[in-house]
C-alpha positions in Angstrom: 17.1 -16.9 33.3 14.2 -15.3 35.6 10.9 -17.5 36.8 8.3 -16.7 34.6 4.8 -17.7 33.3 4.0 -17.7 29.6 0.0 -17.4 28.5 -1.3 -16.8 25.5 -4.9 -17.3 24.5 -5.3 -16.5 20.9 -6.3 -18.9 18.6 -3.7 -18.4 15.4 -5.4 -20.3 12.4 -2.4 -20.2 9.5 -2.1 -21.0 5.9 -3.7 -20.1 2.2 -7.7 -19.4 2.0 -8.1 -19.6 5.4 -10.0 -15.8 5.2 -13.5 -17.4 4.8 -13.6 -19.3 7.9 -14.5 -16.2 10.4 -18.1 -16.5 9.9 -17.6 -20.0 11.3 -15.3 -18.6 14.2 -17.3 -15.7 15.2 -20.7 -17.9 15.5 -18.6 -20.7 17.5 -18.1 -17.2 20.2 -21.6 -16.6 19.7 -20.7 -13.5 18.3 -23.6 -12.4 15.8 -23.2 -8.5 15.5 -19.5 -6.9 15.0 -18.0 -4.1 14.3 -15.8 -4.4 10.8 -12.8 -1.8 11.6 -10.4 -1.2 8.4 -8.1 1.1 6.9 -9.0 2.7 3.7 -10.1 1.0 -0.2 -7.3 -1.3 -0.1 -9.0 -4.2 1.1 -12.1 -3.9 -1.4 -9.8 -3.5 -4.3 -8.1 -6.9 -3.8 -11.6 -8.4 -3.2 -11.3 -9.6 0.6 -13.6 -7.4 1.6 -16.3 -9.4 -0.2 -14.7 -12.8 1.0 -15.0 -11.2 4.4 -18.6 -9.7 4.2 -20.1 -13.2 2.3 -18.6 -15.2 5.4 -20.3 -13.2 7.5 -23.6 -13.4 5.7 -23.3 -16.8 5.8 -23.3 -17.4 9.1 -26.2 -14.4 9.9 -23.7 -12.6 11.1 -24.8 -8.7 11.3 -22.4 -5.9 11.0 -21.2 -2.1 11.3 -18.3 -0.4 9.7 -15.7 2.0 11.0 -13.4 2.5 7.6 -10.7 4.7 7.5 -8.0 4.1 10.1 -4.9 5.3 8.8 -1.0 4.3 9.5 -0.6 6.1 13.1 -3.3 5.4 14.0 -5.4 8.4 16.1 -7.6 8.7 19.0 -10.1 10.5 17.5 -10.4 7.2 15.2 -10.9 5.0 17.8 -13.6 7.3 19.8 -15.4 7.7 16.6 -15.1 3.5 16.6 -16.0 3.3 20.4 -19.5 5.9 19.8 -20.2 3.5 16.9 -20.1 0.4 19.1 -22.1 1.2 21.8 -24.9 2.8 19.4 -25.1 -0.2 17.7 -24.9 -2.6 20.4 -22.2 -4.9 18.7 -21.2 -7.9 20.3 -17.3 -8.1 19.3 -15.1 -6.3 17.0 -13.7 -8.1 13.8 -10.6 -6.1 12.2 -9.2 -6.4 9.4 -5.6 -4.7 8.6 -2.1 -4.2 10.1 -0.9 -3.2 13.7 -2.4 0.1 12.8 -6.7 -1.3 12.6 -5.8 -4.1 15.2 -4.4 -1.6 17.8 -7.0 0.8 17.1 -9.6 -2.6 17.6 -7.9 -3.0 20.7 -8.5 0.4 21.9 -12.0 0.6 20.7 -12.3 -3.1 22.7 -11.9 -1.7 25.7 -13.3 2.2 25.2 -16.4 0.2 24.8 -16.8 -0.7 28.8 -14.3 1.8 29.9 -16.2 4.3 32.1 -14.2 7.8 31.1 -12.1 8.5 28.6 -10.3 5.3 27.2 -6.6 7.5 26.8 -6.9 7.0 30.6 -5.2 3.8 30.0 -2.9 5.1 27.7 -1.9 7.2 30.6 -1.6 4.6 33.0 -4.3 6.2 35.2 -6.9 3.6 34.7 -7.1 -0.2 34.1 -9.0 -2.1 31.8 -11.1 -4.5 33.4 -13.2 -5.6 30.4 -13.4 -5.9 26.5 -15.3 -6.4 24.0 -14.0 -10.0 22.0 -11.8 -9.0 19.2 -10.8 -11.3 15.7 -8.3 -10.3 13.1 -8.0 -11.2 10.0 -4.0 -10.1 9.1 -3.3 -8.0 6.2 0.3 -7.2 7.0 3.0 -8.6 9.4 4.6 -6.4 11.4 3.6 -5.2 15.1 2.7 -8.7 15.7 -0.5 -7.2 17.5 -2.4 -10.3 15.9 -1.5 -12.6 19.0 -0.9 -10.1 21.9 -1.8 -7.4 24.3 -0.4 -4.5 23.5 -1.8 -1.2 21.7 -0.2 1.8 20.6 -2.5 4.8 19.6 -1.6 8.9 18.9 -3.6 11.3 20.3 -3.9 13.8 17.8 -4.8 16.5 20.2 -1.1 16.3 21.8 0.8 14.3 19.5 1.2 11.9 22.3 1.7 8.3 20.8 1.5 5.9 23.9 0.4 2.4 24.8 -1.0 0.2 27.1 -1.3 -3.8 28.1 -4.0 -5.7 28.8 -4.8 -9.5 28.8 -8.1 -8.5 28.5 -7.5 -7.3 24.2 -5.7 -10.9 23.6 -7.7 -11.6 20.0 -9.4 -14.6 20.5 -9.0 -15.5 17.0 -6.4 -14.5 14.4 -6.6 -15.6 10.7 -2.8 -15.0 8.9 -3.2 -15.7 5.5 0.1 -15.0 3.4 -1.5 -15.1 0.3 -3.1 -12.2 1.1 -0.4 -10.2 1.8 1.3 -11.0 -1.8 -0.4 -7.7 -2.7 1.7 -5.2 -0.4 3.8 -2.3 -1.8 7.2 -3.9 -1.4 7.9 -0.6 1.1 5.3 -1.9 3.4 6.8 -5.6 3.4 10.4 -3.8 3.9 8.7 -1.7 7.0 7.0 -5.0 8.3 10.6 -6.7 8.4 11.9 -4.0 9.8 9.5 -3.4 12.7 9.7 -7.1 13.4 13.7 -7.2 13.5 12.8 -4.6 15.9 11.0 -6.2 18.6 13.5 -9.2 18.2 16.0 -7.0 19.2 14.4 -5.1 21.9 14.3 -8.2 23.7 17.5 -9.7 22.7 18.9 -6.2 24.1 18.1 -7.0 27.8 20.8 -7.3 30.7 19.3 -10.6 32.1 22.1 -13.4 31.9 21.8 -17.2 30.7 19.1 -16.8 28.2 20.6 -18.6 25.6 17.4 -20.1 24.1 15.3 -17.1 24.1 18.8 -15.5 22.2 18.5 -19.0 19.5 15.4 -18.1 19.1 16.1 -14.4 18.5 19.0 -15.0 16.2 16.9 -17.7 13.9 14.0 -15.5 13.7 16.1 -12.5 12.2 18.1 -14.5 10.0 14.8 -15.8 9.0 13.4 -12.3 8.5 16.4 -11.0 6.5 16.4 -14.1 4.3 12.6 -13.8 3.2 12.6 -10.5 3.0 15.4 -9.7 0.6 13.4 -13.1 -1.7 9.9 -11.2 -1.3 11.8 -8.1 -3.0 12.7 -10.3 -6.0 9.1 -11.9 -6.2 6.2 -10.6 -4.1 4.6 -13.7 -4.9 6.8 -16.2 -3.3 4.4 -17.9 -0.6 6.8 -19.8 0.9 9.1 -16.6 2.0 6.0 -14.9 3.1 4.9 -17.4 5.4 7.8 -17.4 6.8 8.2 -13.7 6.8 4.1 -13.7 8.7 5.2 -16.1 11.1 8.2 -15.0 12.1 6.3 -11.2 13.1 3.9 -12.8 15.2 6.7 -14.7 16.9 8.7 -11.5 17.5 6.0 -10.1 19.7 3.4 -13.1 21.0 5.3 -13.2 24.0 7.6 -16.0 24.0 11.1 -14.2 23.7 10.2 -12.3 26.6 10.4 -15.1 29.0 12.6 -15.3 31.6 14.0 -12.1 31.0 13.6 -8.9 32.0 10.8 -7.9 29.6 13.0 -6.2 27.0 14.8 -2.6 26.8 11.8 -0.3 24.3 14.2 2.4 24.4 14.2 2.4 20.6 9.9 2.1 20.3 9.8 5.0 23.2 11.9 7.3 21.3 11.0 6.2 17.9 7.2 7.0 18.7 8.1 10.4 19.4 9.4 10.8 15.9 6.5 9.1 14.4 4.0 11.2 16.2 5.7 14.8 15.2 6.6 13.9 11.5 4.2 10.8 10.4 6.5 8.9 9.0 6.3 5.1 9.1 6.9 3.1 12.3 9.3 0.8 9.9 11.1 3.9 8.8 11.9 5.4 12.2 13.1 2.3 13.7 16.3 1.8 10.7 17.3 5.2 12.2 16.9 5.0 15.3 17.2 1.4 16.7 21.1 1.4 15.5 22.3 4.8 16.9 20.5 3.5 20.2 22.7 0.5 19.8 26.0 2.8 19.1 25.2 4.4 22.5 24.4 1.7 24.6 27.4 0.0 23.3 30.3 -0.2 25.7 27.1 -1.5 28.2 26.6 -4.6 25.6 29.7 -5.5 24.3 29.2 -9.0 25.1 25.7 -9.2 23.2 27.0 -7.4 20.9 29.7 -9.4 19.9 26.9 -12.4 19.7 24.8 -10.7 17.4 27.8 -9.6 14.9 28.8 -13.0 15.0 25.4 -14.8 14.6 23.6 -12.6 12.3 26.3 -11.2 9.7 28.7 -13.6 10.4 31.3 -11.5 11.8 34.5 -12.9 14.3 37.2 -11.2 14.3 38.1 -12.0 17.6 38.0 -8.3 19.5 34.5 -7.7 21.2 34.2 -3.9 20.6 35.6 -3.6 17.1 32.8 -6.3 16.5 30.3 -4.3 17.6 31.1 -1.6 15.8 30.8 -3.9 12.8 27.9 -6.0 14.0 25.9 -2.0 14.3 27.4 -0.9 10.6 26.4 -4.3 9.1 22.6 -4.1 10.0 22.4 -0.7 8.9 23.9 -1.4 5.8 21.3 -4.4 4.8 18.4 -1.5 5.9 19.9 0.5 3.0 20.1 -2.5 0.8 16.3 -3.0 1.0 15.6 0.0 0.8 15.2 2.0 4.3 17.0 4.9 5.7 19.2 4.7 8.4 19.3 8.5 9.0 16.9 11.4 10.3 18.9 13.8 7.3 17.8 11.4 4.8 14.3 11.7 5.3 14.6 16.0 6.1 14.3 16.1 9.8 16.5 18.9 10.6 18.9 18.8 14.2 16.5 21.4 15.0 13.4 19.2 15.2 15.5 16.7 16.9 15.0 18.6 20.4 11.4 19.0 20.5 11.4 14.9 19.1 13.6 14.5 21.9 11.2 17.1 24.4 8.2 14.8 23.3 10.0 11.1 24.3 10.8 12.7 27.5 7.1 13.0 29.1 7.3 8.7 29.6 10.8 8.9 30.4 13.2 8.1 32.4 12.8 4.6 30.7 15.2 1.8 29.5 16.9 -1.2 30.7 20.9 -1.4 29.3 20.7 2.4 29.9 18.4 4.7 31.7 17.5 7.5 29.2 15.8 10.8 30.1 16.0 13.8 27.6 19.5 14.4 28.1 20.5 10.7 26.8 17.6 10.9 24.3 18.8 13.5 22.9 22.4 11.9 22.2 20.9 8.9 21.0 19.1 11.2 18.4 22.1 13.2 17.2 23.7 9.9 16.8 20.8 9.1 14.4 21.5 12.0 12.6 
């Protein structure tokens, strides 16, 4: 295990009804103007919105709007969020949604002091040295972007989908209400799970030795994912599961598996972004296909973690290290196909021809990875492999 130091500022507050209490957070961060950032109709169908808006009033909160952020979220989006904040002087940012409105809150955050263009920082040419506050109220679990950092935004002008880091876009407050999400298509829940499985993985993935609680912790939040994910399929409306299912995302990505090791691999996000930002499929989607033919490659490099994971997750010992990874790689792909996702780029009509300008695309960050250094040749492979 490496030295590290673990921080995290955001202020989770967890459990049923818990929605109305932002009016009260806000005013306690004297915040009294925001800027309400959402996706599209689904949160005024399901009647938060007017939960939401009432708290506010409440508490003399004022407010702007910037509707319409979509899954992927774009650039454009967040400069037309960014323009919208400065003209109307708001004092923090309040969103409402996924990964997708949070990151793009994030962005928006920091665009809002930035002096240039705020893809800068996607570029790693400039740092962000100031944000506005941001508060989230969680309407699905799955980037984990509720009680972290990081941001991931396309730029629609390049198809370049890219992140940054910053201490500085930490929401101060985070409201996860499960109840809430009991009203997901059961494809978003399965591409939450997913995603979340995901980042566990990324991290459990690394080459730093003697990390055996960070790999408990790992191993109990997957099991814990599979388990209330495959009830939440049966009944949407099982609180229990989803809470667990909520908590478990944030876990996956607040930080805390990260430390003392060597920050996690990301080969599978890198390249998995690429495919997201050419064919707009889902995040969850990508990562079923991609995250286990990365595995497959990387393979002979982590037999030994392998072997844990086969063992730990599906149960698997049959005594021989790399016929149990082998197994350990077929058996999470086959529980994506049981709930439902696809675990190949032919199932969802991405041709091997579109593989090489997917693979041309991943290749502007690269070379990049920690079990393997990949650049477009290895990217490549990994993406045939997905085929």
């Amino acid at each position: 295990m490496k030295d590290f130091i673990f921080e995290n500022k955001t202020k989770i507050i967890f459990g049923e009804d818990k929605v109305e209490l932002i009016g009260k957070e806000l005013r306690k961060g004297n915040i009294k103007k925001v800027l309400l950032v959402y996706g599209r109709n689904s949160i005024k169908k399901t009647g938060l919105y007017d939960r939401i808006i009432n708290s506010l009033k409440n508490k003399n909160i004022d407010f702007v709007e910037l509707s319409g952020v979509k899954p992927n979220p774009i650039l454009s989006k967040v400069q037309e969020g960014i323009n919208i904040a400065k003209d109307n002087n708001v004092k923090g940012i309040l969103a409402v949604g996924g990964g997708s409105v949070i990151d793009s809150s994030k962005a928006i955050a920091a665009g809002f002091y930035h002096n240039g263009d705020i893809w800068e920082a996607f570029e790693k040419k400039s740092k962000i040295t100031k944000a506005l506050p941001i508060y989230t109220i969680l309407t699905l679990s799955a980037t984990g972007s509720e009680m972290n950092g990081n941001a991931v935004v396309t730029n629609d002008q390049t198809n370049q989908k890219w992140d940054f880091f910053s201490k500085k876009v930490y929401p101060q407050v985070s409201i996860i209400d499960p109840k809430i999400q009991s009203t997901l298509p059961k494809k978003q829940t399965i591409n939450g799970a997913v995603d979340t499985i995901s980042h566990v993985m990324e991290f459990y993935f690394d080459p730093t030795k003697n990390t055996m609680i960070q790999d408990e912790i790992s191993e109990g939040i997957i099991r814990t994912v599979m388990k209330s994910t495959e009830k939440l399929l049966q009944d949407e409306n099982d609180y229990e599961s989803r809470a667990e299912l909520c908590w478990s995302s944030t876990l996956a990505l607040n930080g805390l598996l990260s430390t003392g090791k060597m920050g996690g691999d990301w080969s599978s996000h890198m390249i998995e972004h690429s495919v997201s930002a050419i064919h707009d499929i889902s995040h969850g989607e990508g990562l079923a296909i991609v995250f286990p033919a990365w595995l497959k490659y990387i393979q002979d490099d982590g037999v030994e973690k392998l072997d844990r994971f086969a063992e730990k997750i599906f149960g698997i010992d049959t005594g021989n290290p790399k016929f149990d990874a082998e197994l350990g790689i077929t058996a999470l792909k086959d529980w994506y196909r049981k709930i439902g996702q696809p675990v190949s780029f032919s199932e969802i009509k991405i041709t091997k021809e579109q593989l090489i300008k997917i693979a041309e695309n991943a290749s502007q960050i690269a070379p990049f990875g920690k079990m393997k250094k990949l650049d477009y040749k290895e990217i490549l492979e990994i993406l045939n492999i997905a085929y």
